[in-house]
N, C-alpha and C positions, 0 to 999 in steps of 0.2 A: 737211570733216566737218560733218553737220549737227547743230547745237543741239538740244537735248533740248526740245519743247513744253512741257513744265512749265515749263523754267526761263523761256519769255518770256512768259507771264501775269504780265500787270500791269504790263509795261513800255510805256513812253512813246514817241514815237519817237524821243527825243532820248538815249535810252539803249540802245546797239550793245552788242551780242550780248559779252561779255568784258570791260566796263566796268568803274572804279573802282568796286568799292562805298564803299570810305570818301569821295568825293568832298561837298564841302556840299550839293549839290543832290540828290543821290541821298538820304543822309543824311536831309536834314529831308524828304522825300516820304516817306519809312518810317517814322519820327516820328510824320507828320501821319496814315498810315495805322493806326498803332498806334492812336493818340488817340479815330480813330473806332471801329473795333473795339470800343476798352473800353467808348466811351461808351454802343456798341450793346447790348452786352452787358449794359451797368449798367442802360438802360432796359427790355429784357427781365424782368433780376431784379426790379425795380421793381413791373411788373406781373403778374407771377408772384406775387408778395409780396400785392399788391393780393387776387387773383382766388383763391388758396390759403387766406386767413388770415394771412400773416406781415407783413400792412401795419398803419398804425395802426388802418385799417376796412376794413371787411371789405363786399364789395357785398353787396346784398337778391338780386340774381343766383346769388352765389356759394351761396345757400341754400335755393335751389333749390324757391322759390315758385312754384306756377303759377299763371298769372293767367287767369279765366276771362271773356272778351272776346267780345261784349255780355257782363255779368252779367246772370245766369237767376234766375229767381224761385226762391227755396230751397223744395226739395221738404219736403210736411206732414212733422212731427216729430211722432209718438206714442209717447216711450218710457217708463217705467216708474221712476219715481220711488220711493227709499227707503221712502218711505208708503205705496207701494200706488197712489197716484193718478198719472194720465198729466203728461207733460211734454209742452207741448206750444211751438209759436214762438209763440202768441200769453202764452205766459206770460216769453218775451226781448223784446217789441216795443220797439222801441227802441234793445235794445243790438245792441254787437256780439259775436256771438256766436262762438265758438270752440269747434267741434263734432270730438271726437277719439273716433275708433272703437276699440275696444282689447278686448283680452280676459287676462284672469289666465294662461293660458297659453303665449300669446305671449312671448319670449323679450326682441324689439326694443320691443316695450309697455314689459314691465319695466322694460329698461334708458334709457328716454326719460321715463318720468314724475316721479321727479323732479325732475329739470330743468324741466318742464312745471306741477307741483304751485308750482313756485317763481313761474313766469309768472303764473300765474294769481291767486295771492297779490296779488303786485306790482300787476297791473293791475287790480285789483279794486279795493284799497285808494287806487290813484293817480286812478283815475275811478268815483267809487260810480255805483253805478245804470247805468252807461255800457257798465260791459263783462261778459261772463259766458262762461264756461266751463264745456264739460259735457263729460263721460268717460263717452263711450256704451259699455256694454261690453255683447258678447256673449255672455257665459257665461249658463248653464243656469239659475242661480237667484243668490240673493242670499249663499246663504252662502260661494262660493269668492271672492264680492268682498268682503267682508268678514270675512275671511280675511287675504286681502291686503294690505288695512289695518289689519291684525290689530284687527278688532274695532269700529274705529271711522272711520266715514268722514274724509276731510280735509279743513279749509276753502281756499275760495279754488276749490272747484270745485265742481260740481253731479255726481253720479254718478249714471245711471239705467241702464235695464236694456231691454235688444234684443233678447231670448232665441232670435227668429224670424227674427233679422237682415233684417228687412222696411225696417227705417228705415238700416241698414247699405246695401241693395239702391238705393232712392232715392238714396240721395246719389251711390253710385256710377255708379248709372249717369247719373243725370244730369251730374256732371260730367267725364266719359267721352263725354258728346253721343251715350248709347243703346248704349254700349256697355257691354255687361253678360259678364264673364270670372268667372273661380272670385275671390274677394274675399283681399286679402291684408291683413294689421294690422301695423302701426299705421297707420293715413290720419287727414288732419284736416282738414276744410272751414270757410272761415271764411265768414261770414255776415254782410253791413255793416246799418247801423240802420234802412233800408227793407227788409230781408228778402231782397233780393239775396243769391245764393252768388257770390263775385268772385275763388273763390281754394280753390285745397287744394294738400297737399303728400305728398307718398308717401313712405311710412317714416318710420322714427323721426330725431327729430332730437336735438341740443344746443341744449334753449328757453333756453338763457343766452346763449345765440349774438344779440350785440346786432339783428343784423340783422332775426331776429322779429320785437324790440321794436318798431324803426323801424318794420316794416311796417304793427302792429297799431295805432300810436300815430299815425300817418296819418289812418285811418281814426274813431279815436276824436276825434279833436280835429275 
């Protein structure tokens, strides 16, 4: 009668076909085979935990920075400042800049700027002069952004206005290497203290997500 093939996966030579299974040697070889299993396993969940969020840190990978390699020289900034007057990169010279495209209607804007409004606070306040953040938005005029915040701008960010989305078009495409597609919000290009673009991220994110921090605080220090 021949043996079923499943049953002699995994066996040794020294283990005939109808053998003891309670024998010591068979015993501790399934032991030792359980042992590795779990340990595999544990290591799996380990880095799973890592790579998801459920570790104690969370990688800069995991949050899904793109890194733009050489950095390109960041295309001119002319956008429209609360006052009426332009904004332009030679008014961030220096800093690092944190450039987030967004519009009042957008749904994932919405729900990302808080967390963003916070960033921006923080890093403002932890490096004066060093870091800035602008909230380019594309809406029509000034009154649905100020709306928005009902009424009065926030600190900890710079808010100006794209109406033509010209300075939305630049950035995309340049960090796209000339590829220019229909534009989708929220995106956010960051800017190092030479004027370099070194980096943008698509979609909205969680700016409490420490991983940001680390990224930005890199760069600032």
């Amino acid at each position: 009668m021949q043996s079923d093939p499943l049953e002699d996966v995994g066996r040794g030579a020294e283990d005939p076909p109808g053998g003891d299974l309670g024998t010591p040697n068979r015993t501790a070889r399934r032991i030792a085979v359980v042992v590795a299993v779990l340990a595999l396993l544990g290591g799996l969940a380990w880095g799973g935990a890592k790579l998801f969020g459920g570790g104690a840190e969370r990688g800069d990978d995991a949050f899904e920075i793109t890194h733009i390699a050489p950095p390109l020289a960041a295309p001119p900034l002319a956008a429209l400042a609360s006052d009426g007057k332009p904004f332009t990169l030679a008014d961030a010279k220096g800093q690092v800049l944190f450039l987030n495209f967004w519009a009042t209607w957008c749904p994932p804007c919405r729900e990302e700027m808080p967390s963003m409004l916070q960033l921006g606070r923080e890093l403002s306040e932890r490096y004066p002069g060093k870091f800035r953040m602008v909230a380019v938005s594309v809406d029509e005029g000034w009154d649905a952004v100020r709306q928005f915040f009902l009424g009065r701008l926030p600190s900890g960010v710079q808010v100006v206005l794209d109406p033509n989305q010209q300075v939305t078009k630049d950035y995309y495409c340049a960090a796209r290497r000339g590829r220019c597609d229909e534009f989708k919000f929220p995106e956010t290009y960051i800017v190092d203290g030479t004027g370099k673009l070194v980096a943008y991220v698509v979609g909205p994110r969680d700016w409490n997500d420490p991983a940001a921090q680390r990224f930005l605080e890199k760069l600032l220090r």
